[in-house]
TORMARLO-107733 format. One record per residue (C-alpha): x, y, z; chain; residue in one letter. Coordinates in nm, 4 decimals, padded with zeros to 6 digits, always signed. Layout:
@X->X | Y->Y | Z->Z | chain->A | resn->a
...
end
This chain:
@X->+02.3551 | Y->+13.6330 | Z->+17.7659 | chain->A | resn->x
@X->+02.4705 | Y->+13.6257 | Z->+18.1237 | chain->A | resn->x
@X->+02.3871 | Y->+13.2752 | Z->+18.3806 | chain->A | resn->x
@X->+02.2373 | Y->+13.4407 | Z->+18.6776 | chain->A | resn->x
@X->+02.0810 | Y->+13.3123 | Z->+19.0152 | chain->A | resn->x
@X->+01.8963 | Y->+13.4506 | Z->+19.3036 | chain->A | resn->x
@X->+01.8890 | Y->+13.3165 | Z->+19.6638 | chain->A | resn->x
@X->+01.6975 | Y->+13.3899 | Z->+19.9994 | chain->A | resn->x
@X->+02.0289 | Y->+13.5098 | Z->+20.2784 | chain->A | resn->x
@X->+01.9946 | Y->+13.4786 | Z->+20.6313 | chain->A | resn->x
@X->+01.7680 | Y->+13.1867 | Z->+20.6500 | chain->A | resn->x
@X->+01.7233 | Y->+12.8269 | Z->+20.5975 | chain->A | resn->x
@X->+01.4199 | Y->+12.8331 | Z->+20.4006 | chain->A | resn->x
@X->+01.2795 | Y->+12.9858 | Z->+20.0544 | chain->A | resn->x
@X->+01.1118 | Y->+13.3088 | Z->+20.0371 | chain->A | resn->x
@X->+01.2320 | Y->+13.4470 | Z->+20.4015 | chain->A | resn->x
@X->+01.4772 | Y->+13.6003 | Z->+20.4496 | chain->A | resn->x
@X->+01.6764 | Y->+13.8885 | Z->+20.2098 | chain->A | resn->x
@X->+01.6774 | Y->+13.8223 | Z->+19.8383 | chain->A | resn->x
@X->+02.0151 | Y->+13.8126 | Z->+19.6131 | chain->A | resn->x
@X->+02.0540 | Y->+13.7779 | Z->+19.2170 | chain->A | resn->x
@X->+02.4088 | Y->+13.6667 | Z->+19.1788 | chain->A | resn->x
@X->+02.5520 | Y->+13.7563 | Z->+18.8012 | chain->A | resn->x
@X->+02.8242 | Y->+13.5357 | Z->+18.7056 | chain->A | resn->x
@X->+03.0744 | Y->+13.5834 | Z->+18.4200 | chain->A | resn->x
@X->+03.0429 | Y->+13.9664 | Z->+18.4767 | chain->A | resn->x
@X->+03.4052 | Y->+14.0286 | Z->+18.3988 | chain->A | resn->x
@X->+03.3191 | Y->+14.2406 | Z->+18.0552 | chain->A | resn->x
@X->+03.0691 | Y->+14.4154 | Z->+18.1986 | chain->A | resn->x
@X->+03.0500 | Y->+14.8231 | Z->+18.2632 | chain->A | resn->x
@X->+02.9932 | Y->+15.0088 | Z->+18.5716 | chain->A | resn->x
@X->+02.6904 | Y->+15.0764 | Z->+18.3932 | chain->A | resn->x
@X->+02.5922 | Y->+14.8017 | Z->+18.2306 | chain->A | resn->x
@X->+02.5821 | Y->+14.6213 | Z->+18.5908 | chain->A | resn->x
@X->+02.3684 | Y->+14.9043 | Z->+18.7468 | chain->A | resn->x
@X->+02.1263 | Y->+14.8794 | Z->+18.4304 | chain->A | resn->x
@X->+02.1004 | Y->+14.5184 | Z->+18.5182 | chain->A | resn->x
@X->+02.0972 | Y->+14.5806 | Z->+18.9537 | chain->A | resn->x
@X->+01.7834 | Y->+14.8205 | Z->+18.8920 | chain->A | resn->x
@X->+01.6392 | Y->+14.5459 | Z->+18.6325 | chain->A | resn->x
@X->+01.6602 | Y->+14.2755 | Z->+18.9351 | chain->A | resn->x
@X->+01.5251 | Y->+14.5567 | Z->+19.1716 | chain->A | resn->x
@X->+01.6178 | Y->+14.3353 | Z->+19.4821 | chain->A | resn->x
@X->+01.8024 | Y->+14.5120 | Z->+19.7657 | chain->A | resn->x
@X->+02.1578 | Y->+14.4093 | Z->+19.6329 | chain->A | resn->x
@X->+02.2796 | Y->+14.2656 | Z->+19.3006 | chain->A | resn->x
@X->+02.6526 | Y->+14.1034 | Z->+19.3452 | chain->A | resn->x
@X->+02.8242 | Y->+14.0571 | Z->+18.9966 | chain->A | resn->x
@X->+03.1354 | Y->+13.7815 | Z->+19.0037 | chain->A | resn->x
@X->+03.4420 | Y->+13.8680 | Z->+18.8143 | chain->A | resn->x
@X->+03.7732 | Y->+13.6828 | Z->+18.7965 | chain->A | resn->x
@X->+03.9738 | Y->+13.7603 | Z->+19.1299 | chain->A | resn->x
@X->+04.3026 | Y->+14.0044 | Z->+19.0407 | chain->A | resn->x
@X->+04.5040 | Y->+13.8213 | Z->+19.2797 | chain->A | resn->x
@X->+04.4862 | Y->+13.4363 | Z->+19.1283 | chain->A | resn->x
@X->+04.5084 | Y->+13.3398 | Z->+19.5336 | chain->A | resn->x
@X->+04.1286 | Y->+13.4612 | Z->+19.5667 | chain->A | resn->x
@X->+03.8249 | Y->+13.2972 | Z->+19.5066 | chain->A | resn->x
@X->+03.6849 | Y->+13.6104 | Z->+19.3146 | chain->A | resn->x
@X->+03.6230 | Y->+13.9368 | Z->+19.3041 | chain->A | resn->x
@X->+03.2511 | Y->+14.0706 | Z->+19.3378 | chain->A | resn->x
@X->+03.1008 | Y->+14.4605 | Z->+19.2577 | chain->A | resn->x
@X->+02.7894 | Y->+14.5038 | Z->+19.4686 | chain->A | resn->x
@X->+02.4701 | Y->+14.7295 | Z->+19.3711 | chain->A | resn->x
@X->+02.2082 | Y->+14.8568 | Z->+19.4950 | chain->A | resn->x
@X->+01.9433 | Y->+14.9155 | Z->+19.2230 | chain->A | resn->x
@X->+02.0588 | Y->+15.2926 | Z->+19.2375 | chain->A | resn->x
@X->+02.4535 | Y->+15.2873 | Z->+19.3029 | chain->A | resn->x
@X->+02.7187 | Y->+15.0446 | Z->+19.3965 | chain->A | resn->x
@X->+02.8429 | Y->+14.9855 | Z->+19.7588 | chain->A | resn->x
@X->+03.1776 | Y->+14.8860 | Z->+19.8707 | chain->A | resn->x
@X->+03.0572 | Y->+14.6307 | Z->+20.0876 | chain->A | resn->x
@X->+02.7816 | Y->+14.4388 | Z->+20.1908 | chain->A | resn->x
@X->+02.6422 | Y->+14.1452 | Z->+20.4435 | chain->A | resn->x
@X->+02.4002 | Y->+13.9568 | Z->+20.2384 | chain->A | resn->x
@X->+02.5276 | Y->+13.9754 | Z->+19.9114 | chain->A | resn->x
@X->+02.8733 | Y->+13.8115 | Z->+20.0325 | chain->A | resn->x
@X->+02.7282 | Y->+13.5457 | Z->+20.2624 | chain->A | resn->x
@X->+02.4913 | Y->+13.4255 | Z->+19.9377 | chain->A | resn->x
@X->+02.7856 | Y->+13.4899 | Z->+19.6817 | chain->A | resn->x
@X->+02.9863 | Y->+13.2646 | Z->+19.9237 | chain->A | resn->x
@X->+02.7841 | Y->+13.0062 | Z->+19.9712 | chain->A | resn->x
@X->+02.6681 | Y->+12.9644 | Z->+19.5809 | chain->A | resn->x
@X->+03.0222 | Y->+12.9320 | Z->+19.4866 | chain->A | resn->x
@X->+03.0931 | Y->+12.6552 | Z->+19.6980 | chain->A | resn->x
@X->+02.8264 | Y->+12.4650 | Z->+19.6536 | chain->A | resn->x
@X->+02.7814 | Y->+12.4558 | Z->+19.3219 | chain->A | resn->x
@X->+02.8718 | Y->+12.1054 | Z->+19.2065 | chain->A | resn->x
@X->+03.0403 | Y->+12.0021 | Z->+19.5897 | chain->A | resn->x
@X->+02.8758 | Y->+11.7112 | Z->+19.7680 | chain->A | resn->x
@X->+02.8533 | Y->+11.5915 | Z->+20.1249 | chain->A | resn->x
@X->+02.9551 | Y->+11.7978 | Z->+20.4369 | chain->A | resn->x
@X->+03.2425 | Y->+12.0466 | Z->+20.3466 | chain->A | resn->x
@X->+03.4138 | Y->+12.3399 | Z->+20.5836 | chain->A | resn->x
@X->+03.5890 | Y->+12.6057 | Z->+20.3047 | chain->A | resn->x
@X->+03.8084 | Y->+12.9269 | Z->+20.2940 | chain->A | resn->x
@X->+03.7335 | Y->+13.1755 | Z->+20.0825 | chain->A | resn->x
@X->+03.8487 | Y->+13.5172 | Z->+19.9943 | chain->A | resn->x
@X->+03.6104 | Y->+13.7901 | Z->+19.8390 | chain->A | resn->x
@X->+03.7871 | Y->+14.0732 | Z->+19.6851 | chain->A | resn->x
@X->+03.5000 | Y->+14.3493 | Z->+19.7573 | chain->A | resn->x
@X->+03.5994 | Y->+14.7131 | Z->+19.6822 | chain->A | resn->x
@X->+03.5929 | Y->+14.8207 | Z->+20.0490 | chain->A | resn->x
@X->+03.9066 | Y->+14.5129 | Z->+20.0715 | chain->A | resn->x
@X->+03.9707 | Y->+14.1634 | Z->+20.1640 | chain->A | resn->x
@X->+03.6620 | Y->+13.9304 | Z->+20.2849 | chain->A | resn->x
@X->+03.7709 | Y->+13.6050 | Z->+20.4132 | chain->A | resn->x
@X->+03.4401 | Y->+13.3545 | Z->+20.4262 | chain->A | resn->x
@X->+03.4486 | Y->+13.0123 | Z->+20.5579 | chain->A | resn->x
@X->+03.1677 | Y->+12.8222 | Z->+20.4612 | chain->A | resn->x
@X->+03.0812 | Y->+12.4809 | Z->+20.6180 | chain->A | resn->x
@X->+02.7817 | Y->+12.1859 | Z->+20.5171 | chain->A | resn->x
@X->+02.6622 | Y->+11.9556 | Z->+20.8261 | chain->A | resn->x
@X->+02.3607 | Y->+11.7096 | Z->+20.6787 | chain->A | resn->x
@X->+02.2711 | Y->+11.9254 | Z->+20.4053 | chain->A | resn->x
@X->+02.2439 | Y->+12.2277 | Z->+20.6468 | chain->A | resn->x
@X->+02.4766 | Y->+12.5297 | Z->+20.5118 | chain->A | resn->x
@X->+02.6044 | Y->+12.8228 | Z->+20.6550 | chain->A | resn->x
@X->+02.8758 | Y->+13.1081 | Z->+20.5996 | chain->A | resn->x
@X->+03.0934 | Y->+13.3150 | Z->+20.8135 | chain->A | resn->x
@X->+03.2840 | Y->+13.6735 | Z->+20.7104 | chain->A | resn->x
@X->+03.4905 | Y->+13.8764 | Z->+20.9107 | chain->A | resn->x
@X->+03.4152 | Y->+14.2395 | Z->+20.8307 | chain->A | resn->x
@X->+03.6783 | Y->+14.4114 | Z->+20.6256 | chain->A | resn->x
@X->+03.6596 | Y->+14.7895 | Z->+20.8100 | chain->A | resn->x
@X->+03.6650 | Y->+14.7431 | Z->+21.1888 | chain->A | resn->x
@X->+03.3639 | Y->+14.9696 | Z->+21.2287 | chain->A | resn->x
@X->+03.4149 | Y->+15.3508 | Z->+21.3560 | chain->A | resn->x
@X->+03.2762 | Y->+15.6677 | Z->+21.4304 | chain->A | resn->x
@X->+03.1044 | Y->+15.9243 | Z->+21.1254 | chain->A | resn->x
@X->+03.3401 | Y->+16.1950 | Z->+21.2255 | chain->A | resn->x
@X->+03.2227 | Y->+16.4217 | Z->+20.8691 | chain->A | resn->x
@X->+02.8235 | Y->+16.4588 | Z->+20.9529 | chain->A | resn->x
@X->+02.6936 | Y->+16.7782 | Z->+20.8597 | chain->A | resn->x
@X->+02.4982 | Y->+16.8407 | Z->+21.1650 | chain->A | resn->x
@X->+02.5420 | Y->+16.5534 | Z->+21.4158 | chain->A | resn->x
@X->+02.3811 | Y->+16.7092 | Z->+21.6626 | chain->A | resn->x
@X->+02.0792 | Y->+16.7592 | Z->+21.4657 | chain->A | resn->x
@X->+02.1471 | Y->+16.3573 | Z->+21.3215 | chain->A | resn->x
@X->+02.1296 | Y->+16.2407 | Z->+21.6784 | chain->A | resn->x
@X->+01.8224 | Y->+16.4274 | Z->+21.8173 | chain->A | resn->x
@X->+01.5971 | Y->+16.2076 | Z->+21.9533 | chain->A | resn->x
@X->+01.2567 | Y->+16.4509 | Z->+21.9225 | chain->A | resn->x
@X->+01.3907 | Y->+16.4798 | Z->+21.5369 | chain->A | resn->x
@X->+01.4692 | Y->+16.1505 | Z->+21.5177 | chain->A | resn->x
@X->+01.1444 | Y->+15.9837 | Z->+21.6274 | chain->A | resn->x
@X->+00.9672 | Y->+16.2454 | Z->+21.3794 | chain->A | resn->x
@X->+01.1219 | Y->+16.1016 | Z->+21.0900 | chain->A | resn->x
@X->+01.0286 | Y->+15.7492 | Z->+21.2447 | chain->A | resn->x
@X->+00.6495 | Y->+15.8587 | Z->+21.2796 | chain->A | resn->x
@X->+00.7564 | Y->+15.7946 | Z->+21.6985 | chain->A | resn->x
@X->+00.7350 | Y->+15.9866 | Z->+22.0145 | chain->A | resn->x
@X->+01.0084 | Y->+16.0982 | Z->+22.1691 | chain->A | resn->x
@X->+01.0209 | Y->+15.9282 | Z->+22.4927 | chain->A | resn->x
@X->+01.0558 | Y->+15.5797 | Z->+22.2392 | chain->A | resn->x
@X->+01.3907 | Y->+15.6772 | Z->+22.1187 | chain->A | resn->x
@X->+01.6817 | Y->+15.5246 | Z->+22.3418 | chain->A | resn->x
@X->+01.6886 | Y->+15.2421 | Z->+22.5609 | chain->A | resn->x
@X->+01.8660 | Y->+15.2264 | Z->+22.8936 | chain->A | resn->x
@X->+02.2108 | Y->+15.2732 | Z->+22.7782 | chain->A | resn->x
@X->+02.1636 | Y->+15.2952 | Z->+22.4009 | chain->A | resn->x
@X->+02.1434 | Y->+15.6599 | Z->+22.2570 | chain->A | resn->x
@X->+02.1180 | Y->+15.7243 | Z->+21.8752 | chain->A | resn->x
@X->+02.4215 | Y->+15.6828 | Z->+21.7027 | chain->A | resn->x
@X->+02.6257 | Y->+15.7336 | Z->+21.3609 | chain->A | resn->x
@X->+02.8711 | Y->+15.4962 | Z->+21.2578 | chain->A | resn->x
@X->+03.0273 | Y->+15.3493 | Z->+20.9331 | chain->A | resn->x
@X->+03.2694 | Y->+15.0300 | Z->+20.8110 | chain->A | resn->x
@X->+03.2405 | Y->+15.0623 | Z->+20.4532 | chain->A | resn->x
@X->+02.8747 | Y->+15.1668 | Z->+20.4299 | chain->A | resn->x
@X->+02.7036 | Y->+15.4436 | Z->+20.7005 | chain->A | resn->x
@X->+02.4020 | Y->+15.3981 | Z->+20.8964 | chain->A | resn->x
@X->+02.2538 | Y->+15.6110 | Z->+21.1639 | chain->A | resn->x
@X->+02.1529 | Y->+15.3655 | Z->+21.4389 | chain->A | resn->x
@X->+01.8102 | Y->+15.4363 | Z->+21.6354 | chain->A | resn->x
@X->+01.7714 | Y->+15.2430 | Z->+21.9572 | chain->A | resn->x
@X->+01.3766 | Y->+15.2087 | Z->+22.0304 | chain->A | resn->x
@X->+01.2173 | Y->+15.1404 | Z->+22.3393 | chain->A | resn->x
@X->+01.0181 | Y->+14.8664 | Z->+22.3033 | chain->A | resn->x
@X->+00.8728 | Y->+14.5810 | Z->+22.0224 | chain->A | resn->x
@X->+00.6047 | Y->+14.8019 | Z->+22.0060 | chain->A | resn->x
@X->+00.7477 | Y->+15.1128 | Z->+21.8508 | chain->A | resn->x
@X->+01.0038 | Y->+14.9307 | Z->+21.6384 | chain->A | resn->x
@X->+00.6626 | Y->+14.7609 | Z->+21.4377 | chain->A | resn->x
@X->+00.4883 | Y->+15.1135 | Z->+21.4218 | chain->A | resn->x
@X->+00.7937 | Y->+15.2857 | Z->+21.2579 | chain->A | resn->x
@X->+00.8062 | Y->+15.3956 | Z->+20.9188 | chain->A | resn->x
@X->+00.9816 | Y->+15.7180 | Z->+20.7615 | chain->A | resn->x
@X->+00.8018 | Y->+16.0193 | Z->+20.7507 | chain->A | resn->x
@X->+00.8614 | Y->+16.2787 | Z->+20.5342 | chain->A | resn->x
@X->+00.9727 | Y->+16.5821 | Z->+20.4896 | chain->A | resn->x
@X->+01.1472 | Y->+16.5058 | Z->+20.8360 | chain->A | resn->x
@X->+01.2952 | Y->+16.1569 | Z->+20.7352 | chain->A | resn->x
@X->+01.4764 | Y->+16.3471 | Z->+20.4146 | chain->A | resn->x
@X->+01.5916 | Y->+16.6638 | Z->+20.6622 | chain->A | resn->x
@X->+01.7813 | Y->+16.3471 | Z->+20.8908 | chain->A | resn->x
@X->+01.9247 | Y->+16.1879 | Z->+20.6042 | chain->A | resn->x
@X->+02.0819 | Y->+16.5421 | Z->+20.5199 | chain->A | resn->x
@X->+02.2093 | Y->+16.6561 | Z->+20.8680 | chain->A | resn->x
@X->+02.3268 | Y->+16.2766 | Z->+20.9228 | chain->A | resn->x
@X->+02.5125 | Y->+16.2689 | Z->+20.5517 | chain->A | resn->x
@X->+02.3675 | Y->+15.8940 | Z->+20.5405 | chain->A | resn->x
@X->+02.0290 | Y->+15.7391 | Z->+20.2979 | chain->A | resn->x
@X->+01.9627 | Y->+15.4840 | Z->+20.5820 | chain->A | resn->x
@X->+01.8341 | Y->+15.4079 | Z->+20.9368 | chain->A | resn->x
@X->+01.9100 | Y->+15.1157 | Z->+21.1476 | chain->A | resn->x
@X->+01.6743 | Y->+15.0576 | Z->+21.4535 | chain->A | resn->x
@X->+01.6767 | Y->+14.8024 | Z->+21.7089 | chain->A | resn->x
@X->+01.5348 | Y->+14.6718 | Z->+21.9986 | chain->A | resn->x
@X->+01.6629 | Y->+14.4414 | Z->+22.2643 | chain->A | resn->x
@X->+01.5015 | Y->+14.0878 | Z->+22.2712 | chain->A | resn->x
@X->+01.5539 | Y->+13.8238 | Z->+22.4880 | chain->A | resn->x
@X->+01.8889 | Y->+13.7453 | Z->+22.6329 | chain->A | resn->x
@X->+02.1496 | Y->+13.7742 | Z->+22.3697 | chain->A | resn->x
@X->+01.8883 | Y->+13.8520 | Z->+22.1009 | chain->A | resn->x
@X->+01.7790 | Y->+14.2023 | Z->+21.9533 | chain->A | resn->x
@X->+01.4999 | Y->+14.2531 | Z->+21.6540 | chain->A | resn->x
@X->+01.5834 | Y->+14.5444 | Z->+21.4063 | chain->A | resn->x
@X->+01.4098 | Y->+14.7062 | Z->+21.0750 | chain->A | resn->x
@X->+01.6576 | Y->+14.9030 | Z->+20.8208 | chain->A | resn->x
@X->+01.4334 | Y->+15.1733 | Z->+20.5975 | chain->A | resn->x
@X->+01.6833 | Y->+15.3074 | Z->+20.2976 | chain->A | resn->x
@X->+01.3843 | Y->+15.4205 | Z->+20.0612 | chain->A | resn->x
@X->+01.6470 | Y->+15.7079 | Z->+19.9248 | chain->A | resn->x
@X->+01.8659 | Y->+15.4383 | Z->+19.8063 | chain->A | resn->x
@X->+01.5951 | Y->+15.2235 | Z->+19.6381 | chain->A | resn->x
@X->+01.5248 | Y->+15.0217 | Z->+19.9502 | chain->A | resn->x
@X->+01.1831 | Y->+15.1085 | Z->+20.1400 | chain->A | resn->x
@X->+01.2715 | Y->+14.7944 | Z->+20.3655 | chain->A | resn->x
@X->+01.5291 | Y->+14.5477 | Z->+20.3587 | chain->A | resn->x
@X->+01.4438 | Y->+14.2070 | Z->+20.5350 | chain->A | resn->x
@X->+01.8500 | Y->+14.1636 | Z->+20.6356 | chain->A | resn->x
@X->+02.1339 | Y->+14.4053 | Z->+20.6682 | chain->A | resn->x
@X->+02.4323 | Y->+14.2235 | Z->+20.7036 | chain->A | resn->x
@X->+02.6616 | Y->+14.5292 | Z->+20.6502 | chain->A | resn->x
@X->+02.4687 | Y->+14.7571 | Z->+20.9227 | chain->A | resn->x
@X->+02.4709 | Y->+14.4478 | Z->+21.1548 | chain->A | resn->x
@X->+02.8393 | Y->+14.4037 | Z->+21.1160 | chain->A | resn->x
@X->+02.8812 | Y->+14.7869 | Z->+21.2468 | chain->A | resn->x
@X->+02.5986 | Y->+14.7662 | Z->+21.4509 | chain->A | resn->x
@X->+02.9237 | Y->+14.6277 | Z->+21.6820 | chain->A | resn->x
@X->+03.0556 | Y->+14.9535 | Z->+21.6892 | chain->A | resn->x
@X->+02.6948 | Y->+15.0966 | Z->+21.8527 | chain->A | resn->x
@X->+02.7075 | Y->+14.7796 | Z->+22.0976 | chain->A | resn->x
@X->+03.0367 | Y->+14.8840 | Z->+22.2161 | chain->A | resn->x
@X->+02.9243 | Y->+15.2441 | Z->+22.2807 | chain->A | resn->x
@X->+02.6475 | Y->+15.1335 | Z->+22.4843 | chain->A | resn->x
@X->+02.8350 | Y->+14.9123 | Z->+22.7383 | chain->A | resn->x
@X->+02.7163 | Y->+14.5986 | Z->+22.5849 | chain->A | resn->x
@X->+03.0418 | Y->+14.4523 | Z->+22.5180 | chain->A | resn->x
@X->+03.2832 | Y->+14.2991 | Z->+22.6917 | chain->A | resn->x
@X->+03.6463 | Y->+14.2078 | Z->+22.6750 | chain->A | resn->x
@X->+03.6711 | Y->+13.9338 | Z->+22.4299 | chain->A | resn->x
@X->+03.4322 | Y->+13.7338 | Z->+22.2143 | chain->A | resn->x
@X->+03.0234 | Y->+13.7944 | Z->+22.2268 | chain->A | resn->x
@X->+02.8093 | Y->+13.6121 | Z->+22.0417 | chain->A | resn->x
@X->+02.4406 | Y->+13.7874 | Z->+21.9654 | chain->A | resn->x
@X->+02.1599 | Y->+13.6660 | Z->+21.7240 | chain->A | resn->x
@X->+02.0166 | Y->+13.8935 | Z->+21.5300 | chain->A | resn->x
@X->+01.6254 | Y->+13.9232 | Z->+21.3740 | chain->A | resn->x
@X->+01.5120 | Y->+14.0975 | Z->+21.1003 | chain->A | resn->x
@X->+01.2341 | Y->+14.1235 | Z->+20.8619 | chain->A | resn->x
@X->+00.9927 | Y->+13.9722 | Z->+21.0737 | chain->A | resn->x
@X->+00.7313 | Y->+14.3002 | Z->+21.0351 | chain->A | resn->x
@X->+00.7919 | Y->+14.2018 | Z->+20.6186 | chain->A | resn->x
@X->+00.6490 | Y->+13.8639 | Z->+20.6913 | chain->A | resn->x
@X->+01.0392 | Y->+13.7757 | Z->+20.5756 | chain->A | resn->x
@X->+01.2222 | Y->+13.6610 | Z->+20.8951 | chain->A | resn->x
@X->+01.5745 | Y->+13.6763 | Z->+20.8461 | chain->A | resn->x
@X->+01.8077 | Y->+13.5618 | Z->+21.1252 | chain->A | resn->x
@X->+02.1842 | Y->+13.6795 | Z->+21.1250 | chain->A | resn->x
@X->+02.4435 | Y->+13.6070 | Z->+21.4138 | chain->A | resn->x
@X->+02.6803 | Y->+13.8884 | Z->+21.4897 | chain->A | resn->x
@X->+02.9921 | Y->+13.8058 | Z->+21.7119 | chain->A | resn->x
@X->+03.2495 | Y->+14.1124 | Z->+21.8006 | chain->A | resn->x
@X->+03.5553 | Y->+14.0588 | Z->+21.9526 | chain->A | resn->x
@X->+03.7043 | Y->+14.3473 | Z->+22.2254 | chain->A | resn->x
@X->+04.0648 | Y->+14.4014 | Z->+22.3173 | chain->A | resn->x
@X->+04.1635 | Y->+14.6739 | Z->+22.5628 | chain->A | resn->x
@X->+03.8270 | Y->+14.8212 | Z->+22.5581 | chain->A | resn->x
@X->+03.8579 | Y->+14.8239 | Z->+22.1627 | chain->A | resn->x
@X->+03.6884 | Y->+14.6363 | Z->+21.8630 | chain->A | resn->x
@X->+03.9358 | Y->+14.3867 | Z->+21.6762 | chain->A | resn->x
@X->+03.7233 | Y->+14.1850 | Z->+21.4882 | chain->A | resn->x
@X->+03.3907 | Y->+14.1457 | Z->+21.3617 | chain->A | resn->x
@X->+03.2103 | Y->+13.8458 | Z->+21.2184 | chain->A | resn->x
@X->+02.8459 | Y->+13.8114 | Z->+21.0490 | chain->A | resn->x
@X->+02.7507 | Y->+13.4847 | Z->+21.0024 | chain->A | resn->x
@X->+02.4102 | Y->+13.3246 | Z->+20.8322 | chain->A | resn->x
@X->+02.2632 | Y->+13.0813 | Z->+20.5642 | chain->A | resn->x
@X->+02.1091 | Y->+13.1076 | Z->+20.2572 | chain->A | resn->x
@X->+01.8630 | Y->+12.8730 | Z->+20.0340 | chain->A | resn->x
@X->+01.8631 | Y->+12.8686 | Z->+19.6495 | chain->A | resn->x
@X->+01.5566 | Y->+12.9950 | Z->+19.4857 | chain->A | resn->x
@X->+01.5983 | Y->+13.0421 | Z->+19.1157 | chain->A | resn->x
@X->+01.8243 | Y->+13.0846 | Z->+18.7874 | chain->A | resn->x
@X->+01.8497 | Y->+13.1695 | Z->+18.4303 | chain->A | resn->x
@X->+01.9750 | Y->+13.4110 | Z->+18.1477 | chain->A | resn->x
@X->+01.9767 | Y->+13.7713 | Z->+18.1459 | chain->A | resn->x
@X->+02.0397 | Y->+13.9785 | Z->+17.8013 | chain->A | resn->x
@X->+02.3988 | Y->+14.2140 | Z->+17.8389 | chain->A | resn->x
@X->+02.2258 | Y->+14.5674 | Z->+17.8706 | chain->A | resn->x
@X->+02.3417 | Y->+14.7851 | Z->+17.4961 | chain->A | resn->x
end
């Protein structure tokens, strides 16, 4: 039997936010044997905790979705994170750790004030352009676009912020919508959400909305991948940088946004993104967030 236990990420209170099972002791287990047990869980991601292979690490984590593994992901390393360094610690704390995640290095600090926690990665692929696509032009239509978001065409883009395919680890295609409005009434459509996903070579859309001041509200739909909706993507918010930058909406040096998702799941999630620019570049990109613990127990090793 394996000790498992699940969490709520990006918020400070249980059932909101993005849930996690976290599998301990999962250094015998299969490739298979952990997606058997990420589809049994049938949350968004699954992180399994191995033994790091550098002895300097904290550990090294595999990370599923209930119908493959990803290289990386937001939610699953900021609840990860913050399990193993509470369990057992007492009073307020700041931490390093290191995550060995397959797409690299994750350094996480993790800090307690009055009972209050919250963790902070830095991203381990500086997010960049999707240069393989097999039709980008068709991927970044905004008529085809809003058909596969049940939308009208004059709701796609906002001011400076045009459709948009980018990657750091995972891919999204990243669909700027016009107002509060149109991000609440968007779903995927089929069969033109499935003819996007193939000219944009991705099984997810990203869409956001500005908010007020620094803020911007956003839905994620990966039903392809086992997701319909997914209350908090810390991975596509982490490149979502990347789409920032391309719009103007960066500076040189450190910006700080806040980030809201869920809210249209009746499971708010809140996740602070802060992207650093040098010479009109990205340099560094950091996710930052909380998570609550909900539950644990035993799980039987799939045969």
């Amino acid at each position: 039997m394996l000790t498992f236990h699940t969490c709520d990420v990006f918020t400070d209170r249980p059932f909101a936010g993005n849930p996690l099972a976290i599998v301990l002791g999962a250094d015998g287990l299969t490739t298979a044997q952990m997606q058997t047990l990420a589809r049994e869980f049938n949350l968004s991601e699954t992180i399994f905790v191995q033994a790091p292979r550098d002895p300097g690490h904290t550990a090294r984590v595999r990370i599923f979705f209930p119908t493959a593994e990803i290289p990386f992901a937001g939610h699953p390393t900021i609840g990860c994170a913050i399990h193993l360094t509470c369990a057992g610690a007492s009073g307020d704390f700041d931490r390093e750790l290191v995550l060995e995640e397959e797409a690299g290095l994750v350094p996480v600090r993790v800090s307690r004030r009055g009972g209050a926690v919250r963790a902070e990665f830095v991203a381990p692929v500086i997010p960049h352009g999707v240069a393989d696509a097999p039709d980008r032009a068709a991927a970044l239509d905004a008529g085809r676009l809003a058909a596969a978001l049940g939308l009208d065409g004059d709701e796609i883009g906002s001011g400076a912020h045009r459709p948009g395919l980018w990657q750091g680890g995972p891919r999204f295609l990243y669909a700027p919508v016009a107002s509060l409005k149109a991000l609440g009434r968007a779903r995927p459509i089929e069969p033109h959400w499935s003819a996007q996903m193939q000219a944009a070579g991705v099984d997810s859309i990203y869409l956001y909305t500005p908010g007020d001041g620094r803020d911007f509200r956003a839905r994620m739909f990966s039903p392809t991948a086992g997701i319909p909706e997914d209350p908090a993507t810390g991975s596509a918010s982490a490149i979502l940088a990347a789409q920032l930058l391309a719009a103007g909406a960066l500076g040189e040096g450190e910006t700080r946004f806040t980030l809201r998702q869920g809210v249209e799941m009746g499971r708010p999630s809140e996740i602070g993104l802060t992207a650093v620019v040098a010479a009109g570049k990205l340099v560094e990109v950091r996710i930052a967030g909380s998570a609550v613990p909900v539950g644990e127990g035993r799980i039987r090793v799939p045969g």
